[in-house]
C-alpha positions in Angstrom: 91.7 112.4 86.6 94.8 111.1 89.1 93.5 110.7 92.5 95.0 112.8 95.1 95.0 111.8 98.4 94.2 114.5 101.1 95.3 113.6 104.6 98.1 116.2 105.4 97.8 118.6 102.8 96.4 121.8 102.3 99.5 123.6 104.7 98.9 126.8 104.6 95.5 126.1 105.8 97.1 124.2 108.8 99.5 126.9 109.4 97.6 127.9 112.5 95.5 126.6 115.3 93.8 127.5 118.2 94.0 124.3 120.9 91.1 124.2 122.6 90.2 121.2 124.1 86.1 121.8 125.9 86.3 117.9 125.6 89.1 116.9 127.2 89.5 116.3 131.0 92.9 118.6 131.8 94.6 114.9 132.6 94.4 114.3 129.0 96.1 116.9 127.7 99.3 115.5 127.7 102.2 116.1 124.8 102.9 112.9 122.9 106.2 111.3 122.6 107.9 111.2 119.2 106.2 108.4 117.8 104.8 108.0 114.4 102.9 104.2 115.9 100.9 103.7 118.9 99.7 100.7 120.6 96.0 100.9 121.7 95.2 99.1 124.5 92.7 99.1 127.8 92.9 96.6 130.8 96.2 95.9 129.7 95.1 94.1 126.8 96.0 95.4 123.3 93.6 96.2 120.8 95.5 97.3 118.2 97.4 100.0 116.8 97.6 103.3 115.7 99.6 104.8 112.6 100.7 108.2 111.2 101.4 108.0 107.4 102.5 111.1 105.7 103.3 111.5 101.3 106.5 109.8 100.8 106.5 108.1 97.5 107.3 103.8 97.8 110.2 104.6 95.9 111.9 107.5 98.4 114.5 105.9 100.4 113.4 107.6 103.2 110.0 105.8 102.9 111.6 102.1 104.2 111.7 102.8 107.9 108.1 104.1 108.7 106.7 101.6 106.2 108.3 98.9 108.3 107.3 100.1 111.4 103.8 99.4 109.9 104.3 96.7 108.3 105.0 94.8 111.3 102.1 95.8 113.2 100.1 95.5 110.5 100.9 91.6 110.3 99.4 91.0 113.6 95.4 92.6 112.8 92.6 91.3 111.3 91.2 94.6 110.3 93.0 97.9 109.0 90.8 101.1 108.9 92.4 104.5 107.0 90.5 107.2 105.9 89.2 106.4 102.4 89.3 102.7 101.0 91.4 103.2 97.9 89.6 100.6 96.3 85.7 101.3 96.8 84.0 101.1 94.2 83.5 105.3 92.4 85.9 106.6 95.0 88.5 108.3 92.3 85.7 109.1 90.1 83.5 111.4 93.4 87.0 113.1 94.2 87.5 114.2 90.9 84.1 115.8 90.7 84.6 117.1 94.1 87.7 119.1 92.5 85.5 120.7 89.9 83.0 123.7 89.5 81.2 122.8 86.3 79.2 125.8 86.9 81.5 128.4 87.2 83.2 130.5 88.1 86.2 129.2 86.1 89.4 129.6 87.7 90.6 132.1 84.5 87.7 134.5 86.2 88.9 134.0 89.8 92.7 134.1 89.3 93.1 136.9 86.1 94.8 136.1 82.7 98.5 136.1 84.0 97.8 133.7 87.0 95.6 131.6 85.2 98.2 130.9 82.5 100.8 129.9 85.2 98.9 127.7 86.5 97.7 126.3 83.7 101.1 125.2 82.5 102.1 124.2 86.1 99.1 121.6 86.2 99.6 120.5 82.6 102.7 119.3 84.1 100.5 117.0 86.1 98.4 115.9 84.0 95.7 118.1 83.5 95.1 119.6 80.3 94.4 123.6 80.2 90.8 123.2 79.2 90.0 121.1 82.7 92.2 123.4 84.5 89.6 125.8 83.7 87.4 123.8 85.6 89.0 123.2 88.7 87.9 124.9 91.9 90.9 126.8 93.4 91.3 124.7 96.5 92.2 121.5 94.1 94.9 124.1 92.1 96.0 125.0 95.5 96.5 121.2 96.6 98.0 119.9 93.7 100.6 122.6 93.2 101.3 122.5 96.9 103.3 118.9 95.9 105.9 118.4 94.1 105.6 115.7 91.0 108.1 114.0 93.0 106.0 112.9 95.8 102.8 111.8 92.8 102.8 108.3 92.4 101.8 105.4 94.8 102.1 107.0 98.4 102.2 105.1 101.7 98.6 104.7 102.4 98.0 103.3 99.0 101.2 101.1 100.1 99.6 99.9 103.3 96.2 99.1 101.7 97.8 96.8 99.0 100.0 94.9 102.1 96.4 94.3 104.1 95.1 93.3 100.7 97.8 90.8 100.3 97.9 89.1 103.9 93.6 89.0 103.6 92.9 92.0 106.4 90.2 93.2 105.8 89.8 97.1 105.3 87.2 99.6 106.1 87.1 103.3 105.1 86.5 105.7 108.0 84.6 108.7 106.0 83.5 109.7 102.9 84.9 110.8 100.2 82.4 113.6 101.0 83.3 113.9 104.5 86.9 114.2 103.6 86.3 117.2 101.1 83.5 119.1 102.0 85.8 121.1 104.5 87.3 122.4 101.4 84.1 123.3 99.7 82.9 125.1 103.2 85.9 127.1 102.6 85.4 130.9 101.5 86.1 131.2 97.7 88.0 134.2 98.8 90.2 132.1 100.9 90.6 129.2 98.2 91.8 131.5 95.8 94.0 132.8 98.3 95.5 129.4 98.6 96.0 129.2 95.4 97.6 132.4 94.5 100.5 131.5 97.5 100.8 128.1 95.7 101.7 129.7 92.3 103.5 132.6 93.9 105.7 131.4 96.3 107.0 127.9 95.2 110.2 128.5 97.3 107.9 128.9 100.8 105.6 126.1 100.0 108.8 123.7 99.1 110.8 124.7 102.2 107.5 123.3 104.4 107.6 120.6 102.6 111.1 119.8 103.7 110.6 120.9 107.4 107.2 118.7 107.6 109.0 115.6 105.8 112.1 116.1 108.2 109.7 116.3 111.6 107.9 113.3 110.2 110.8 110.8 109.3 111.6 112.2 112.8 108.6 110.8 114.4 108.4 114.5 115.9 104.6 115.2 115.9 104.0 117.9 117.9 106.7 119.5 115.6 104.5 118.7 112.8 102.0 121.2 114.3 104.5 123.8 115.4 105.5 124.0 111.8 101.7 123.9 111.0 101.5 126.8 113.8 104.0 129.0 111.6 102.3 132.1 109.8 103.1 135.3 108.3 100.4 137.3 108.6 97.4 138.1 110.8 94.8 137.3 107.8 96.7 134.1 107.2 97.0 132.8 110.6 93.2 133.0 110.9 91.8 131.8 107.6 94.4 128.9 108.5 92.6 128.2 112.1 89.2 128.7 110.5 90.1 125.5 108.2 91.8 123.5 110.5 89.0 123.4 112.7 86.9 121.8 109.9 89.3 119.6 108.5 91.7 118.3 110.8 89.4 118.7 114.0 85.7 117.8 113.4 87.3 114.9 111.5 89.5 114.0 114.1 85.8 113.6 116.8 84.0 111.9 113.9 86.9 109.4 113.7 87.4 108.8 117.4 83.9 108.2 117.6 84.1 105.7 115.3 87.5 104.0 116.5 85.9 104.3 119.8 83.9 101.2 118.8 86.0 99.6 116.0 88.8 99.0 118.6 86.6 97.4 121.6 86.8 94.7 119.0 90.2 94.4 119.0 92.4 93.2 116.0 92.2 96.6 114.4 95.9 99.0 112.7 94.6 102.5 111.6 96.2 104.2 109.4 95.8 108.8 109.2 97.8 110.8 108.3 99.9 111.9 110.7 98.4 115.8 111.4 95.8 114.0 112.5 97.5 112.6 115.7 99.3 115.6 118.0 97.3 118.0 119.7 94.5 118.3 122.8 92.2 117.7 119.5 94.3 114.9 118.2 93.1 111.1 118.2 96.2 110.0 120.5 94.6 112.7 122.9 90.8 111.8 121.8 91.6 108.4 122.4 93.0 108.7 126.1 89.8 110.6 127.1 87.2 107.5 126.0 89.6 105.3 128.5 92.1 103.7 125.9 95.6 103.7 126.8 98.1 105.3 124.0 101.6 103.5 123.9 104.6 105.1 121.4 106.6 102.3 119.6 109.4 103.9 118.6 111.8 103.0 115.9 
């Protein structure tokens, strides 16, 4: 099955989002600058660097300037951490378990005849026969039609990896494949099939986020990123969507600053999210600030 890579996806589960911030002293809670890389430093020395990647295919135009902003930080570490390692060892073969319920129910019972054959011949159109559509849980149909084919292919944080790879930096993965999904299994089947009935009925909505979110991020415009990700239509949406947020994007972001805490007091360290990760009181430019690391934007 082709690996899918999950940071920044699932939108109409980030459409809305309660900013709470228990954890943060009020002196932390500053709005960050449009910035897509952040130096990480404390006592004026640098430690390293900080990086928001987002689903732009290597071959989109658009694609060159972040890249280069990253490659060029990237040349001066000795260690990059992202989220998964897209190279250890099982990784694409535990993902696509993850994305299947081998004992039931099959999505054909969850999403009715009609819906079911939509979506059938919408994933068959990315690869995935009609018998293992069956198969999938609805939060995978949801996340794969969310995407257009245009943006499959080798994405930037499969770009970055190969670059470390290439100049010997070593990588590390910050979670688990397990880590990184099980938000989606905690999820309500009610609410995945939810998710995946807006991504088979309302193509037009799903591909004019798209836009908005790829225009905010070639932008460097963060905080827009979670404006747009604050946009709902309905009551029922808007709290389904903060219910997942605050397992996906939030838990994950205080595992991972945990972890960074102590992987950048050694220095020499580019870290690579994607970029939803980064705005907000909850956010690891924010989480950062409060264990004592200062956050500088580099701009383009």
């Amino acid at each position: 099955m082709r690996y899918w890579t999950f940071p920044g996806v699932g939108l109409f589960w980030l459409i809305a989002l309660a900013l709470t911030a228990s954890s943060l002293q009020a002196s932390h809670l500053l709005p960050i600058e449009k910035a897509l890389l952040w130096e990480v430093s404390r006592s004026e020395k640098v430690l390293g660097y900080l990086f928001g990647t987002y689903h732009l295919p290597s071959d989109d135009k658009r694609f060159e300037r972040p890249i280069t902003l990253a490659r060029t930080a990237l040349a001066g570490v000795k260690t990059a951490a992202f989220e998964l390692d897209l190279e250890e060892p099982g990784l694409h073969e535990a993902i696509g378990q993850a994305m299947v319920a081998p004992d039931g129910p099959n999505l054909d019972q969850l999403l009715g005849d009609e819906l079911f054959a939509k979506a059938s011949s919408l994933l068959e159109g990315h690869g995935i026969p009609r018998f293992a559509a069956n198969f999938l849980k609805p939060w995978a149909v949801g996340i794969i039609l969310s995407f257009p084919r245009s943006l499959e292919g080798q994405v930037m944080d499969q770009v970055l990896q190969d670059l470390a790879r290439d100049i010997n930096i070593a990588i590390i993965g910050l979670e688990s494949p397990e880590e990184q999904l099980d938000p989606y299994d905690d999820t309500s089947l009610h609410e995945q099939v939810e998710f995946a009935k807006i991504a088979l009925q309302e193509p037009e909505r799903i591909a004019s986020i798209n836009r908005q979110v790829a225009d905010a991020y070639l932008d460097g415009d963060l905080e827009g990123l979670l404006k747009i990700s604050l946009s709902g239509s309905t009551p029922a949406e808007r709290a389904s969507n903060e219910r997942f947020l605050k397992r996906a994007i939030f838990s994950r972001n205080h595992r991972m600053a945990n972890r960074l805490r102590v992987n950048y007091a050694r220095g020499d360290l580019f870290v690579a999210v994607g970029a939803l990760h980064l705005p907000g009181p909850q956010g690891l430019v924010n989480l950062l600030r409060g264990f004592g690391y200062d956050m500088r934007p580099i701009f383009f």
